[in-house]
C-alpha positions as CSV (number, residue, x, y, z in Angstrom):
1,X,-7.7,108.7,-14.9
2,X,-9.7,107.6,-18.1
3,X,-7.6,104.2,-17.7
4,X,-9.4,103.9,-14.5
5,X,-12.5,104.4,-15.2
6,X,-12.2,101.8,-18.2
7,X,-11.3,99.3,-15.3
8,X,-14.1,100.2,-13.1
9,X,-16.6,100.0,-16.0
10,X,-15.3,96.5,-17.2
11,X,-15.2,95.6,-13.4
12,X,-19.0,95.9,-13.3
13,X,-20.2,94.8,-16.8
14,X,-18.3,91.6,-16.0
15,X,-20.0,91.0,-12.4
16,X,-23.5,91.9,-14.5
17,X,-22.5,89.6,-16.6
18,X,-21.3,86.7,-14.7
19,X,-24.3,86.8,-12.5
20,X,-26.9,87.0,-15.1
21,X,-25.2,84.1,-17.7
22,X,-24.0,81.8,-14.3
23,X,-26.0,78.8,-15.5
24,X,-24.7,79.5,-19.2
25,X,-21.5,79.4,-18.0
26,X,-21.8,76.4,-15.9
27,X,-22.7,74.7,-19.1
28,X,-19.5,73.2,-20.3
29,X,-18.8,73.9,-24.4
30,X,-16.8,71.2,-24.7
31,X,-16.6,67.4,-22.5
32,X,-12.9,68.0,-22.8
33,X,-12.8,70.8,-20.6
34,X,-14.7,68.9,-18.0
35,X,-12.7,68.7,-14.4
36,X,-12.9,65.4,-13.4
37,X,-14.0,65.0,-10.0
38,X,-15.3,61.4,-9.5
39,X,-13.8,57.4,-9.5
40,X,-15.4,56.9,-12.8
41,X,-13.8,60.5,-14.4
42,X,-10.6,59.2,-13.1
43,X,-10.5,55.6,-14.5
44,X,-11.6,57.1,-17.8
45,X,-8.3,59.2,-17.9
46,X,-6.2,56.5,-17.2
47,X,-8.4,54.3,-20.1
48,X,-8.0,56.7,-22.4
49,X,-5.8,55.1,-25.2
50,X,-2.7,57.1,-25.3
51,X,-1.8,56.5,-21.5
52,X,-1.1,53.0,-23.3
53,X,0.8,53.6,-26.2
54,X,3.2,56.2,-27.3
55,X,6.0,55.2,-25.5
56,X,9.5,56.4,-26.3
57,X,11.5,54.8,-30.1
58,X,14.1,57.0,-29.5
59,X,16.7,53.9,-28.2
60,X,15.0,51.2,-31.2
61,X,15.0,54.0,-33.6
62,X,18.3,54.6,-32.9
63,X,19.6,51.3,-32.7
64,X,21.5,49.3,-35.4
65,X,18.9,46.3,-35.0
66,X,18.1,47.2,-38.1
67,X,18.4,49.2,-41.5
68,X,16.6,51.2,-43.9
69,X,17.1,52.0,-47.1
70,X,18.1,55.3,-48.5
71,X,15.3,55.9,-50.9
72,X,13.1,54.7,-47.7
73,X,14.7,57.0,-45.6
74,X,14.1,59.8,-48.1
75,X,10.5,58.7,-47.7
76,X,10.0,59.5,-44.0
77,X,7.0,62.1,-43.1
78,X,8.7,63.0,-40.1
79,X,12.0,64.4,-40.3
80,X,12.4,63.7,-36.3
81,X,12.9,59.8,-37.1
82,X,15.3,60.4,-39.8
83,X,17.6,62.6,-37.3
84,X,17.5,59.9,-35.2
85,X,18.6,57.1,-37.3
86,X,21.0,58.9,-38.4
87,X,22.2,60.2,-34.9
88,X,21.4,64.0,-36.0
89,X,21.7,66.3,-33.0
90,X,18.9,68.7,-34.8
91,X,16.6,66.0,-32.7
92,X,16.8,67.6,-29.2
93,X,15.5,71.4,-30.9
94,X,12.3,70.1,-32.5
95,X,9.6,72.1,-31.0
96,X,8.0,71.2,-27.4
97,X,4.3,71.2,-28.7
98,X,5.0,68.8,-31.5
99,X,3.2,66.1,-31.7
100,X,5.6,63.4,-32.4
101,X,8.1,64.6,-29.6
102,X,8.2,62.1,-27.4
103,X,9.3,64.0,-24.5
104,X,6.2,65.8,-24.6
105,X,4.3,62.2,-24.9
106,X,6.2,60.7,-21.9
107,X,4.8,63.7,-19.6
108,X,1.4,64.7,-20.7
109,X,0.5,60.9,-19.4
110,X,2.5,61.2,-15.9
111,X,0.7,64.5,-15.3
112,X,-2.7,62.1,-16.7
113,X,-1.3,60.1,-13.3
114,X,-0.6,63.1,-11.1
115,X,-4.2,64.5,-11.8
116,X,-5.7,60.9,-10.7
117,X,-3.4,60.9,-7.6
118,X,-3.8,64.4,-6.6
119,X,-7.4,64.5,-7.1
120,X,-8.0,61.6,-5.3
121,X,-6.2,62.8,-2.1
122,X,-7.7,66.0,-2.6
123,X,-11.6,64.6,-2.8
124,X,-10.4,62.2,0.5
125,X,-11.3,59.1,-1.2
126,X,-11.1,55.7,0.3
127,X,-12.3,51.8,-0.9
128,X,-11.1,49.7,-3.1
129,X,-12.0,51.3,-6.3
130,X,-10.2,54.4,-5.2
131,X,-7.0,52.2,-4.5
132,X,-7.5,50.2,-7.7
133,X,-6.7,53.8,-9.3
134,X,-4.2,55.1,-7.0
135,X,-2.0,51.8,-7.6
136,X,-2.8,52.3,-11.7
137,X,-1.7,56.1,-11.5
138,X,1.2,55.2,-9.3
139,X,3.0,51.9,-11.3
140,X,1.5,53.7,-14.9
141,X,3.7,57.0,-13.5
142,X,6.9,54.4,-12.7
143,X,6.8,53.2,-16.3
144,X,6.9,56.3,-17.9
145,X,9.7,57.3,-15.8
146,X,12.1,53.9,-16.4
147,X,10.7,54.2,-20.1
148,X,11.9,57.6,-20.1
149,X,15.1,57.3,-18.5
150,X,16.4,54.6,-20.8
151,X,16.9,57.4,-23.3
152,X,17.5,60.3,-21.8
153,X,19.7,59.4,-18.5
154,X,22.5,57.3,-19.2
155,X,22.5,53.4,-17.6
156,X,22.4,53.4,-13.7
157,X,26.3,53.3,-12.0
158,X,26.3,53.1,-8.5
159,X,29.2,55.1,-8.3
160,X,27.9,58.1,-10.3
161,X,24.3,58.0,-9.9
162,X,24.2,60.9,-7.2
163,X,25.6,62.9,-9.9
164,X,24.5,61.7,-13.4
165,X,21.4,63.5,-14.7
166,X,18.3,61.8,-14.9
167,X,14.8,62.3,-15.2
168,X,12.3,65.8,-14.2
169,X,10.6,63.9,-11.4
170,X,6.9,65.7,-11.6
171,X,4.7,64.5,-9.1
172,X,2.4,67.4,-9.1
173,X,-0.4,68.2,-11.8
174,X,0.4,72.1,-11.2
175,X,1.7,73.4,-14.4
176,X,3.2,76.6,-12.7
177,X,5.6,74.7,-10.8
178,X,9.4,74.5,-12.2
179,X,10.7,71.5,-13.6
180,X,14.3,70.6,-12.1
181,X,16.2,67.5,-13.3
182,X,16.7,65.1,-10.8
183,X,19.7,62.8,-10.7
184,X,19.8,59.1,-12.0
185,X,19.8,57.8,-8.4
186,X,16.4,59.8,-7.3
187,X,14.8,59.2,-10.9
188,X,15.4,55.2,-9.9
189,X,14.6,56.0,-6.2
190,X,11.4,57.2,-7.1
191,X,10.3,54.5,-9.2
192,X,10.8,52.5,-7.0
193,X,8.6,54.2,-4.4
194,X,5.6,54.6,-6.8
195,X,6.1,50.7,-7.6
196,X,6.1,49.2,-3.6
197,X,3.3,51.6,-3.2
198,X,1.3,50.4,-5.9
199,X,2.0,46.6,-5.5
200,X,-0.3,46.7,-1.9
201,X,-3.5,48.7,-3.9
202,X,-3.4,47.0,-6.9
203,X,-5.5,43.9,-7.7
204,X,-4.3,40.4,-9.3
205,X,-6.9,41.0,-12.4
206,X,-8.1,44.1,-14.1
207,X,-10.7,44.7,-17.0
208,X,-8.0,44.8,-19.6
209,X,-4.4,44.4,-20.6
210,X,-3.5,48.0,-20.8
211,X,-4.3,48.1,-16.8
212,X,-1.5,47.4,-14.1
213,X,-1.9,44.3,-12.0
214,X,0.2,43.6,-9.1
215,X,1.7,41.1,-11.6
216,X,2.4,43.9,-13.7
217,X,3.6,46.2,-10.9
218,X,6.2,43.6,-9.6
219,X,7.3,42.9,-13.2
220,X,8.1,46.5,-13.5
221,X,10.3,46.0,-10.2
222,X,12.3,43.3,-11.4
223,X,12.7,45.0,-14.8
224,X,14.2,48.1,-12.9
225,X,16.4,46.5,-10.2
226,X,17.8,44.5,-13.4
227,X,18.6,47.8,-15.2
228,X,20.1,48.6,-11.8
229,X,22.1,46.0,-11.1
230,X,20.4,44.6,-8.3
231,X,20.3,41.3,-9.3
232,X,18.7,39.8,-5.9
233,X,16.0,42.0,-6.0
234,X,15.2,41.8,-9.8
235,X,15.2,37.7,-9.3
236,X,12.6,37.8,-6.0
237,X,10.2,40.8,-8.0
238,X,9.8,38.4,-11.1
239,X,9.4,35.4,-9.1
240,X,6.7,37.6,-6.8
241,X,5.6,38.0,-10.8
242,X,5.4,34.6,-12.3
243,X,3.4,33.3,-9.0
244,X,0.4,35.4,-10.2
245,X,0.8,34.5,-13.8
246,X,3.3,32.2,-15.9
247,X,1.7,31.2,-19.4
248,X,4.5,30.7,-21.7
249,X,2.6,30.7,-25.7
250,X,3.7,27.6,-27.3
251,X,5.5,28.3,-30.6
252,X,5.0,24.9,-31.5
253,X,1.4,25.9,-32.2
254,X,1.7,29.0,-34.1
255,X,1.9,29.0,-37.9
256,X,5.1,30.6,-39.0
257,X,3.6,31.4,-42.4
258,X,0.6,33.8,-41.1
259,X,1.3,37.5,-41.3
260,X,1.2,38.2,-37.9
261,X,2.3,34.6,-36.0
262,X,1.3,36.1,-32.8
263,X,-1.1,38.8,-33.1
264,X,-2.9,40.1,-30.3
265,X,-5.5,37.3,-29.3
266,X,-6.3,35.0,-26.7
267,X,-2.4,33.7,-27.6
268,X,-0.7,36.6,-27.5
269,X,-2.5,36.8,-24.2
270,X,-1.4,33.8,-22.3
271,X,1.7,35.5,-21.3
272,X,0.9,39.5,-21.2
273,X,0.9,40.8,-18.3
274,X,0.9,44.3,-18.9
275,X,0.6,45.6,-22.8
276,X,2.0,48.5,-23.5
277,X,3.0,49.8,-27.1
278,X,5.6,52.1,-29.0
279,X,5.0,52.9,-32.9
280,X,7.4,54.6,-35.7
281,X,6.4,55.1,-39.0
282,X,10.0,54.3,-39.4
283,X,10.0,50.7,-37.4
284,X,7.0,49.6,-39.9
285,X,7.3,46.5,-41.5
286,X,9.2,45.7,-44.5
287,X,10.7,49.2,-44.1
288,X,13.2,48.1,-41.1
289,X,15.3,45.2,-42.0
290,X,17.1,43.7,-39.8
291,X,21.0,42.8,-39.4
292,X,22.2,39.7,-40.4
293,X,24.1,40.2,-36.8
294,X,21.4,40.0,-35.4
295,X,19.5,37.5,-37.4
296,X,22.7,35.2,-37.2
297,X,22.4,34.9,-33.2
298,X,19.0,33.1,-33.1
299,X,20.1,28.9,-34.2
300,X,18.9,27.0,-36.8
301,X,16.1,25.1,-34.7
302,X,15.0,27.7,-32.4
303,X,11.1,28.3,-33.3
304,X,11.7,32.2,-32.6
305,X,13.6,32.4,-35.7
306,X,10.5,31.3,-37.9
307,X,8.0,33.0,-36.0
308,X,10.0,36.5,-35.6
309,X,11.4,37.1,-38.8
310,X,10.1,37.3,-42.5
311,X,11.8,37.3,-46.0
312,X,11.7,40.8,-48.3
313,X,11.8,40.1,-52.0
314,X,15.3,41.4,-51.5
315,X,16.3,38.4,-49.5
316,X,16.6,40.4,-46.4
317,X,14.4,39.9,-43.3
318,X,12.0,41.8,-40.9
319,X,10.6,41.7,-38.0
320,X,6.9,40.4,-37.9
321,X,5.2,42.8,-35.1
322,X,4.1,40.6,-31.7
323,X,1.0,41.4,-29.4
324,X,0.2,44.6,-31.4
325,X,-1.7,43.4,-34.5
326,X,-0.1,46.5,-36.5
327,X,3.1,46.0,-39.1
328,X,4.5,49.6,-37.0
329,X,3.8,49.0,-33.3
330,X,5.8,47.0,-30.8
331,X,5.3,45.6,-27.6
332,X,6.7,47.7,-24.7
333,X,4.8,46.0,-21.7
334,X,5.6,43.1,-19.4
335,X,5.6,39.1,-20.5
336,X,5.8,36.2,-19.0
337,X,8.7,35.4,-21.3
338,X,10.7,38.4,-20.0
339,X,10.5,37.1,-16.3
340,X,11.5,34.0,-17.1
341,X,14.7,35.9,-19.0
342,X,14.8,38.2,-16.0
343,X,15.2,35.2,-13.8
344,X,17.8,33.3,-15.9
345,X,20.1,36.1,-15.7
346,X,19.9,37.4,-12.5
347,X,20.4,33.7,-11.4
348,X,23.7,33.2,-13.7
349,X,24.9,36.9,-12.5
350,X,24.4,35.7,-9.1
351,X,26.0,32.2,-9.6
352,X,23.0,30.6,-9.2
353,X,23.3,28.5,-12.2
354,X,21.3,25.6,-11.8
355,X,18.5,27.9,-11.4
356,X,19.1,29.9,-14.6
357,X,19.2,26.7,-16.5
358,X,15.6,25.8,-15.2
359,X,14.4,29.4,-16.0
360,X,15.7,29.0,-20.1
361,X,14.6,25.5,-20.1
362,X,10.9,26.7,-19.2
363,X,11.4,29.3,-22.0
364,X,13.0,26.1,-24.3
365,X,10.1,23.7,-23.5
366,X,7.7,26.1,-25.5
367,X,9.7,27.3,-27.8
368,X,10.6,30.6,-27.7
């Protein structure tokens, strides 16, 4: 009984108090915890930095691209990259909220997409503008899914993709809803539904870099149906790609002595379609040296070579970041350059030789 009456006499102090502090508590403490409602709300969540960057190092980490050092390894402040050099299965327990887990980083910015998408429906917004961020949410939502499942799905096979375990496809921002692992083949089904949907709202030029374009959108395509395969399709999306942009930089103009040979400037710019970056503390320049494998399979004359790499005091090499301008970020977006790659293989995969020649001889004429 006294429980009771507790409940009754919270029940009413709380409807005194809500109705005599309403306009206090309409005031909001914080901007954060703002709901965004309107076009402009929902382009500032898909501007805000991290819907660019933070995408997953897991597979480069893991690599053997390149080494470290023991006593640099030692050095690490995160023990998550350490694990995953060295292939430590401790990785997969590190806790959920961490700020480094990149699971956690790879979903926070498709429910970022999800709110845009959803609240749009929900407000029954139309124009332009309102497509504009529909086709951003949908093709930024597709990248963080093919990002995602290059590391935690294992490579698309036609004949096991029903079954193989892929990505949790989320395309709701409600939290209370159960996440269920889809299979490879609907993880790569629905990226490719968010792309062709995204293609028709998006426009050939945005504001910035880190923004989808329909370049950007059908770059994505091609990159997909290439993991996939589906070399027809990967050679008409990059082609649909390189129509709306083709700039190739010219490594005979960049000085192979600077720092940064191609930071991110007006050169770097000429052939990003979409940037997009990943960052390790591990990854950061002169800490990651590379292979001599790997050094060993650029030639003599190729200009990539010189503009790529750089010399340690120890005589080994690193990799000199692109597009970034930071010694431990790398470019994760779309290029020119990787159409025209796109195109030579899916060309030579489909016997189309002469055509794959052309694509590496664009790429050649530049030099890179």
């Amino acid at each position: 009984m006294k429980n009771r009456i507790n409940l009754f006499v919270l029940s009413i102090l709380g409807a005194v108090f809500l109705t005599g502090c309403e306009d206090f508590l309409n005031e909001k403490s914080d901007k954060k915890l703002a709901i965004p409602t309107t076009l402009a709300d929902y382009q500032a969540l898909l501007n805000y930095g991290d819907v660019s960057a933070n995408y997953c190092t897991a597979g480069e980490v893991s690599s053997d691209d390149f080494y470290v050092t023991d006593a640099n390894l030692n050095s690490l402040n995160y023990p998550q990259n350490k694990r995953l050099y060295s292939w430590l299965p401790e990785y997969i327990s590190m806790p959920y909220s961490s700020g480094y887990n990149e699971w956690f980083n790879c979903y926070k910015i498709i429910f970022v997409c999800n709110t845009v998408l959803d609240g749009i429906e929900k407000n029954g917004t139309f124009g332009a503008e309102a497509n504009n961020l529909k086709g951003q949410a949908l093709a930024i939502r597709a990248f963080r899914l093919l990002d995602g499942a290059q590391v935690w799905a294992p490579a698309y096979n036609e004949q096991t993709a029903n079954t193989d375990l892929g990505m949790v496809v989320r395309l709701n921002p409600d939290m209370t809803l159960p996440s269920v692992r889809s299979s490879v083949k609907q993880t790569y089904e629905q990226i490719i539904s968010d792309l062709t949907a995204a293609i028709p709202l998006l426009p050939d030029v945005q504001p910035g870099p880190t923004l989808p374009t329909k370049a950007a959108a059908y770059g994505i395509l091609a990159r997909t149906y290439l993991f996939m395969g589906e070399y027809e399709k990967a050679l008409l999306n990059a082609r649909e790609a390189i129509t709306r942009k083709n700039n190739l930089i010219d490594f005979n103009g960049l000085d192979p002595n600077a720092s940064m040979p191609i930071p991110f400037t007006k050169t770097a710019s000429e052939e990003l379609i979409f940037r997009t970056i990943f960052s390790s503390e591990i990854l950061r320049q002169p800490m990651a040296k590379i292979s001599e494998a790997l050094y060993g399979l650029y030639q003599e004359n190729d200009l990539r070579k010189q503009i790529y790499f750089g010399k340690n005091a120890d005589k080994s090499y690193y990799f000199r970041a692109t597009h970034t301008n930071s010694l431990s970020s790398l470019p994760r977006g779309i290029t020119t350059a990787e159409l025209f790659l796109i195109i030579a293989e899916s060309s030579a995969r489909l016997n189309k030789m002469s055509e794959a020649a052309e694509a590496l001889n664009q790429l050649g004429i530049k030099g890179g």
